[in-house]
N, C-alpha and C positions, 0 to 999 in steps of 0.2 A: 426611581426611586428608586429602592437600589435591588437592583437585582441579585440579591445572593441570598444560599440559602445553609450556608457553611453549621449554622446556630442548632441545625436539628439533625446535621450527619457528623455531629463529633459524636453525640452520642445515640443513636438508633442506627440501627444495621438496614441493610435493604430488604430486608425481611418486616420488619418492625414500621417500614417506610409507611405513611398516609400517602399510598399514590394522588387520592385526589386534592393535596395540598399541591402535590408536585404540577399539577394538569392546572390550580390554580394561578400558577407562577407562569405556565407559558403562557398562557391568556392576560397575565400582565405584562410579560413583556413583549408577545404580537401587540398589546395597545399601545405598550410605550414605542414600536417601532411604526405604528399606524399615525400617530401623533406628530414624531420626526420628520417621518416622509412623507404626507399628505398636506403639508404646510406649505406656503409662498403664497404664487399667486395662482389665483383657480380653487382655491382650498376652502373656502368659504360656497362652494356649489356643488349641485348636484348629490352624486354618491360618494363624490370624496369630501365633501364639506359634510355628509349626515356621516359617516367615518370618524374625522376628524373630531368633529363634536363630541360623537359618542366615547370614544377614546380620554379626550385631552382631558385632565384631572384625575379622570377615575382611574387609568393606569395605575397610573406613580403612585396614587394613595392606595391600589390593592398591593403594589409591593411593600407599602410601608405596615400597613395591614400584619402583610403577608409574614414581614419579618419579627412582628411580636411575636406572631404565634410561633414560630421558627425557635425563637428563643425562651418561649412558655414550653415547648416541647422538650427541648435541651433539659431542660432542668429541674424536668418530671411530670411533665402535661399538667395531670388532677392531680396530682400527688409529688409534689413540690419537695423533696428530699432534703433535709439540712448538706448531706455530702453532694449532692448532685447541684444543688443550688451555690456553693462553694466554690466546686468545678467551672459550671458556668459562668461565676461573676470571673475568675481568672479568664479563661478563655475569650469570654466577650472584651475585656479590655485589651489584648491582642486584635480581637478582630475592628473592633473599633480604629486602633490607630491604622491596622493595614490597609482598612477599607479611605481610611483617608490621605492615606500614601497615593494608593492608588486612587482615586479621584484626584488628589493634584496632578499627579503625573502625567493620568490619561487629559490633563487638561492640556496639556502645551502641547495637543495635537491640536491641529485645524480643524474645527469641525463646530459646524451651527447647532450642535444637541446643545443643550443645556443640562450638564453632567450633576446626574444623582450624588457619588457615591461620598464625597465628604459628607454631604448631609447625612447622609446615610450613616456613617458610621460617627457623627455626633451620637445622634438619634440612640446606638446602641449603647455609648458609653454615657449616656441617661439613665437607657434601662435598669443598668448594674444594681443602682440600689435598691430597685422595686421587684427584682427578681422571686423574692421569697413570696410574696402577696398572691392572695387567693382572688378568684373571680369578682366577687361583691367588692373587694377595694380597689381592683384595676376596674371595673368597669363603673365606681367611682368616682375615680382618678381622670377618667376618658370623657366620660359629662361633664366633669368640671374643665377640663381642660379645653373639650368642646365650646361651651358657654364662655370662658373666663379669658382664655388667650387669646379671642381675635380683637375683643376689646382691650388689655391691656396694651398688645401689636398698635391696635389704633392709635390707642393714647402715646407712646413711647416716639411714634412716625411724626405723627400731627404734632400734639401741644407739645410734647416731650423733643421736638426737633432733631429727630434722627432717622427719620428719612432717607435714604440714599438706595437710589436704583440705580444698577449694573448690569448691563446686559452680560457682561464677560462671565466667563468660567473662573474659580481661584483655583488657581496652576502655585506650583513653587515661587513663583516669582510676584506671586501675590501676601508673602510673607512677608516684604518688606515692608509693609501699613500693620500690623497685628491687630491692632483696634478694629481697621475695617474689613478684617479678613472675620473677627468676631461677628461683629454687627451683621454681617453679608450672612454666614454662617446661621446666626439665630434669631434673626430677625427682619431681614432687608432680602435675602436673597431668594430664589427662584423655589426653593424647599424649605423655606424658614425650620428651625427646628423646634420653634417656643411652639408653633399653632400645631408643627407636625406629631408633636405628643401624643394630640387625641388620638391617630393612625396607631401610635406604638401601644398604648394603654389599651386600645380598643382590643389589639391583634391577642394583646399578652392575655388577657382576661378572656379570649376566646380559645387560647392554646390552651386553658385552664379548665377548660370542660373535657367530657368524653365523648371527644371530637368521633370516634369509631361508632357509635350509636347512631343509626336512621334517627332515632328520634331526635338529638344534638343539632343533627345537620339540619335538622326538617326545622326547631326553632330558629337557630343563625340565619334559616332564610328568610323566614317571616320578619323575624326581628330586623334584615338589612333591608327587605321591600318594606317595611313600614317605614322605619327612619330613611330610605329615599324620597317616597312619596310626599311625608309629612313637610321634608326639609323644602321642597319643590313647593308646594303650596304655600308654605308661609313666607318663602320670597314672592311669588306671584302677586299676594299679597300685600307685601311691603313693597313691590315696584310701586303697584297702582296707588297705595299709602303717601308715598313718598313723592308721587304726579309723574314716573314714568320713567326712563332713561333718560330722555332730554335734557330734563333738571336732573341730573346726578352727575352726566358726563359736563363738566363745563369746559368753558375754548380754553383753559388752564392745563387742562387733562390731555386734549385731543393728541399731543407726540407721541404720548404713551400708550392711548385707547381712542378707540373709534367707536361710533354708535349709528344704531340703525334708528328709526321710529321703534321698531320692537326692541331687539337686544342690540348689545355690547358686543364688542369683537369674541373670537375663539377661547381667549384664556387670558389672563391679566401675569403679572410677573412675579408671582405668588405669596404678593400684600394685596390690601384692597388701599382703595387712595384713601385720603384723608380729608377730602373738602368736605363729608358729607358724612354723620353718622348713619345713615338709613343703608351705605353699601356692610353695613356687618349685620347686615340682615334678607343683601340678595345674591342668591346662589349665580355665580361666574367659576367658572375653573378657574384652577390657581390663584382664588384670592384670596382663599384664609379666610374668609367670610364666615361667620356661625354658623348659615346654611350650607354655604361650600363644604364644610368637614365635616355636619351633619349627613348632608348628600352624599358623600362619596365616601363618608365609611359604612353608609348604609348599603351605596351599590357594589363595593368591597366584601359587603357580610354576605349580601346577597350570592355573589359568582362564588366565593367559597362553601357554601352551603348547600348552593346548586351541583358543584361540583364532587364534592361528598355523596351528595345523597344520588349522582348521574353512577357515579363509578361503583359507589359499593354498589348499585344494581347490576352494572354492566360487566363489573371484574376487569379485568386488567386486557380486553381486545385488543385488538393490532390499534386503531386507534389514542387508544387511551395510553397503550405503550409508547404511541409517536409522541404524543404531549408531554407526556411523563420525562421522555430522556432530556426533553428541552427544556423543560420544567425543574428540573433535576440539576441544573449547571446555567444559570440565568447569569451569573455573575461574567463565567468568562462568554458567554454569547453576548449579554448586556457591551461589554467592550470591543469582541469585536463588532457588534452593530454600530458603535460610534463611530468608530478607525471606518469605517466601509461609507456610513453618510457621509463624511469628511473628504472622503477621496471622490463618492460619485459627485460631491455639490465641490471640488477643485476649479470646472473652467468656468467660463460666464455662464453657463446653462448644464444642467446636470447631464453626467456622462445617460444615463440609463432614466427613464421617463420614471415618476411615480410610482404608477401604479406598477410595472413589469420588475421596480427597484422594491418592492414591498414584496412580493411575491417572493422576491428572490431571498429576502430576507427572513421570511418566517418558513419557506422549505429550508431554506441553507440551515437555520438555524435547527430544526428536526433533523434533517440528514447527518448535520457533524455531533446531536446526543446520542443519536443511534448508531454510527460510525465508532463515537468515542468508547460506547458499551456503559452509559448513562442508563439508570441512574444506578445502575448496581457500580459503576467505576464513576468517583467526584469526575468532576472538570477538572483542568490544570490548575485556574486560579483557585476554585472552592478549595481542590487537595493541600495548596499551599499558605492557603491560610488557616485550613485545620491543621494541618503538620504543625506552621507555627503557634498557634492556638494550648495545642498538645505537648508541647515542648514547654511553654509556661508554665501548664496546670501541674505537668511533674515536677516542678523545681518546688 
């Protein structure tokens, strides 16, 4: 999802910084790198199948999480300013387009990620209008949209006959269809943006407290291990409901998805299918599911909460600084994590095994925020999308 975090360093100094947002962000994106490269074949066992698991979904939705709150902070955390909130909506609608610049752009690399950041920067220039709104109406906003868009997605695939699955990335050259570069965009693709709301809604309405309070973070935890827990059970529930995978997966399905006697494969393409009303009711990564986005913006509230409440205890340790710089600049590490799985999966077998390829990814990625002088110095990309951001909001 998308890794950047531009929305809270236009306006907050490194003084003002929530380091334990920033520790939250490299924990989403070591999951989205754990996700990438723990994938093929072999990925489905042992330690790198319980990895992958744990990872696939909950990533990408703590960055999306990650970035309401980014953009609730922007524009006054608790105390939502008419000038500040002004500022904001300019600014977000720069970063918005750039962020989808650059996710087309970064598409016409090679490479088998399945690229956040147009979603991403849909996502933001949604926010725009909702920017002013207080906690009770974004967290509103986030139930309803929890509850209401995996079922209209349903309806729209299925009866509504717009359906279409892509595995591809939309790159530039994916502009020549507009309709399905839409469709892909907000409904069909890999981060749909109608279902991804409830991630945006959720994060804004959570920016919207006073997030520096032990006691804030100690509820966002409760509150994300409840709603994972609950979201967990009432799929569990509606499998056995519904007579089990067997009957949900049918030989219709099987190109798409696989199934065990127990579950479904790792992650679906982030719809749920359509044969069956009972999948908007079982939690699968990536499938937009009611429990899916229940589940994973509750394991989202959770690692945010936890990590609030880990650091204001611990203060800013050599540790917590390693996260932090990485945490601090996800956007331009989010890109080059791409460009680097793309080159090591190049010949018929990956240059650098898995595991020793993940390693390398989540030190590489600490080494170059602490090198860069992160997070007191943006990243190059974050910098130049505030630059441009900032350049708006003056005019």
């Amino acid at each position: 999802m998308t890794p950047t975090s531009p929305a809270e360093a236009t306006t907050t100094s490194p003084v003002r910084r929530l380091v334990g947002i920033d520790v939250a962000r490299a924990f989403a994106l070591f999951g989205m790198m754990a996700t990438h490269i723990l994938s093929g074949e072999g990925s489905e066992e042992g330690a790198m199948g319980a990895l992958h698991d744990l990872a696939g979904g909950r990533a990408a939705a703590l960055f999306a999480v990650l970035a309401g709150v980014g953009l609730a902070l922007a524009s006054g955390g608790a105390d939502p300013t008419p000038p500040k909130v002004a500022r904001t909506r300019h600014t977000t609608l720069v970063r918005s387009v750039a962020l989808v610049a650059l996710g087309l752009t970064l598409a016409l690399a090679d490479t088998p990620v399945a690229i956040i950041l147009a979603y991403y920067g849909v996502l933001f220039l949604v926010a725009v209008p909702f920017l002013s709104l207080r906690a009770p109406a974004l967290t509103g906003l986030a139930v309803t949209c929890a509850l209401v868009t995996p079922v209209v997605s349903y309806w729209l695939r299925g009866p509504g006959g717009l359906d279409e699955h892509s595995g591809d990335n939309l790159s530039w050259a994916s502009l020549a269809e507009p309709v399905s570069v839409l469709r892909h965009l907000l409904l069909t693709g890999y981060y749909p943006v109608l279902t991804w709301t409830t991630y945006l809604f959720a994060g804004l309405a959570v920016g919207r407290l006073t997030l520096r309070q032990p006691r804030t973070a100690a509820l966002v935890t409760a509150v994300g291990a409840a709603l994972a827990a609950g979201a967990w059970l009432v799929s569990q529930v509606a499998v056995r409901l519904a007579g089990g995978f067997g009957t949900l997966v049918t030989d219709g399905l099987l190109s798409r998805y696989s199934v065990t006697d127990a579950t479904p494969n790792s992650s679906f393409y982030g719809v749920t299918p359509v044969n069956d009303p009972w999948w908007l009711l079982v939690r699968v990564a990536h499938s937009g599911s009611i429990t899916d986005l229940v589940h994973t913006t509750g394991t989202s509230l959770l690692v945010l909460g936890l990590t609030l409440l880990v650091v204001g205890r611990l203060g800013e340790v050599v540790p917590v600084r390693m996260l932090a710089a990485a945490g601090s600049m996800t956007l331009t590490l989010y890109c080059v994590h791409v460009l680097a799985v793309g080159l090591n999966a190049a010949g018929a077998d990956p240059l650098v095994p898995p595991w020793p390829f993940l390693a390398l990814n989540v030190v590489g990625a600490v080494i170059i925020g602490l090198l860069w002088g992160a997070p007191k110095r943006r990243g190059p990309l974050e910098d130049a999308i505030v630059s441009m951001a900032g350049v708006a909001a003056r005019r």
